[in-house]
C-alpha positions, 0 to 999 in steps of 0.5 A: 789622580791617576790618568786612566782616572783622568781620562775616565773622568773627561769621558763621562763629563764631557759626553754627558756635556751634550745633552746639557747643551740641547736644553740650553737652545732656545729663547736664550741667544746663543751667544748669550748662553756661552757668555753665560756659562764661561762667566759664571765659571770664571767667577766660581773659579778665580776666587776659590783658587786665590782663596785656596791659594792655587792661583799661580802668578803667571808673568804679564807676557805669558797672559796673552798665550792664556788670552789666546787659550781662551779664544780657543777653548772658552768662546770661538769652539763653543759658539760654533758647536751651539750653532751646529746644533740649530742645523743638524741632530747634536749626534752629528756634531759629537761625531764631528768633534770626535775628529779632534784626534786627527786635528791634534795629531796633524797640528801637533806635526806642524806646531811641535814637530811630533811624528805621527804613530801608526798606532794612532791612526789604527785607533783614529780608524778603528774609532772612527769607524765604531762612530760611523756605525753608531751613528748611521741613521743619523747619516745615511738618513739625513738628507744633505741640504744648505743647513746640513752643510752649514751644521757640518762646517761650524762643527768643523770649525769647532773642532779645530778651534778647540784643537787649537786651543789644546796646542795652546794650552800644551804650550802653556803647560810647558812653560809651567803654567799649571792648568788649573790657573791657565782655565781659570784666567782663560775662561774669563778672557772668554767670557770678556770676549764674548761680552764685547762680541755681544755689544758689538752684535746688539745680542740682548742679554736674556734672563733665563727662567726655565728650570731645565735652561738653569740646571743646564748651564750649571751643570756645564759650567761647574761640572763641565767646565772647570772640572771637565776642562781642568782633567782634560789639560791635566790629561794633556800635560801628562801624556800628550795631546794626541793620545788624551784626544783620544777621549774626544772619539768615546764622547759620542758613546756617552752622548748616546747612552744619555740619549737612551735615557732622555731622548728614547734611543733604542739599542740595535745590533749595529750600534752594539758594534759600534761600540765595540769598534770605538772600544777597540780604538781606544784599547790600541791606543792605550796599550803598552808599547811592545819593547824590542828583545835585547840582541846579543852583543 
């Protein structure tokens, strides 16, 4: 699979991840809800990649970087992006996490060392920008209050857990653990954690009936999860995590453009725009270096 197919295929999972996550808030806790969809996604994963023989042995030391992955990318991030979701309109917190570009690039520098382009922060600005104006009602017209502010730092909160998590998994894939065993083992740490999260909380374990709540969570628990996690590392492991973020900042468009379907968003000049300047972004930074001509010995 090549890595604009990679990098296509996370886009449009992950945006459309969005939508499926406002219909699961509801009578369902929202510790509940996450616990369901990692344990449902671990338990689809585990067997079918040790039927297939694509579970990879993973030394017992390197289980607890694994366990550390699924703290990261399988609980903490995702019970803070539900939670966002109660206190401001889920384009907030898409606009949020589309910073995990900058949260990379700034974790990559102090973790691995990796300097950071110029390139990149053109791109990060450029599609910051196109975010920006995409979202603008949303920004200039909600009034800022103590909900406000507490969606705004669980969606933070959020991103730089999942940033973290892709240091992480850029370690684990180093080490020559494929991704595909590294989700797989990683989402059933998640989903153990949260389980001890909802015993200790006195969370009930409530039984879904709703068709749309059911559809919701397998939806992101086959489709955005094990597929969208796996060519989303697969992303990171080939190119790096700076410029595979890059898929975080075009989220939003996606999330949008279900919007238009599902919630009635209408099109104007200023989110046209803004697409246009999140494309930019993305066209800087995909485009092919410049080589420096030969001199003349």
């Amino acid at each position: 699979m090549t890595n604009i197919a990679l990098f296509a295929a996370t886009v449009l999972i992950w945006g459309t991840t969005w939508i499926a996550i406002a219909f699961q808030i509801g009578p369902v806790p929202v510790l509940t809800s996450v616990f369901y969809r990692f344990a449902l996604a671990a338990l689809l994963m585990l067997p079918v990649l040790a039927l297939f023989r694509r579970l990879t042995p993973v030394p017992l030391r390197a289980h607890r970087f694994i366990l550390l992955q699924g703290v990261f990318l399988f609980s903490v991030n995702f019970l803070c992006f539900y939670n966002a979701t109660r206190f401001i309109p889920s384009g907030l917190v898409s606009v949020v996490f589309s910073l995990a570009t900058i949260f990379n690039a700034v974790n990559a520098r102090l973790i691995f060392g990796d300097r950071i382009r110029p390139r990149a922060l053109l791109a990060t600005a450029l599609g910051a920008a196109g975010l920006a104006l995409l979202f603008a009602p949303d920004l200039w017209g909600h009034a800022v209050d103590v909900d406000t502010l507490k969606g705004l730092a669980l969606a933070a909160g959020g991103t730089l857990s999942f940033s973290l998590g892709n240091m992480v998994s850029r370690r684990n894939s180093a080490a020559g653990i494929p991704p595909l065993t590294a989700n797989a083992w990683g989402m059933g740490y998640g989903a153990l954690m949260l389980l001890a999260a909802m015993a200790f909380s006195g969370t009930p374990m409530v039984v879904p009936h709703e068709p749309r709540y059911l559809a919701a969570l397998a939806y992101l628990s086959i489709i955005g999860s094990i597929v969208g996690f796996t060519t989303y590392l697969m992303l990171v492991a080939r190119i790096g995590t700076g410029r595979a973020a890059y898929a975080t900042v075009l989220f939003p468009v996606i999330a949008l453009m279900a919007s238009a379907v599902w919630e009635g968003f209408v099109w104007t000049p200023l989110a046209v725009a803004g697409l246009a300047l999140t494309l930019a972004g993305n066209a800087v930074m995909f485009a092919p270096a410049r080589r420096a001509s030969p001199q003349p010995a």
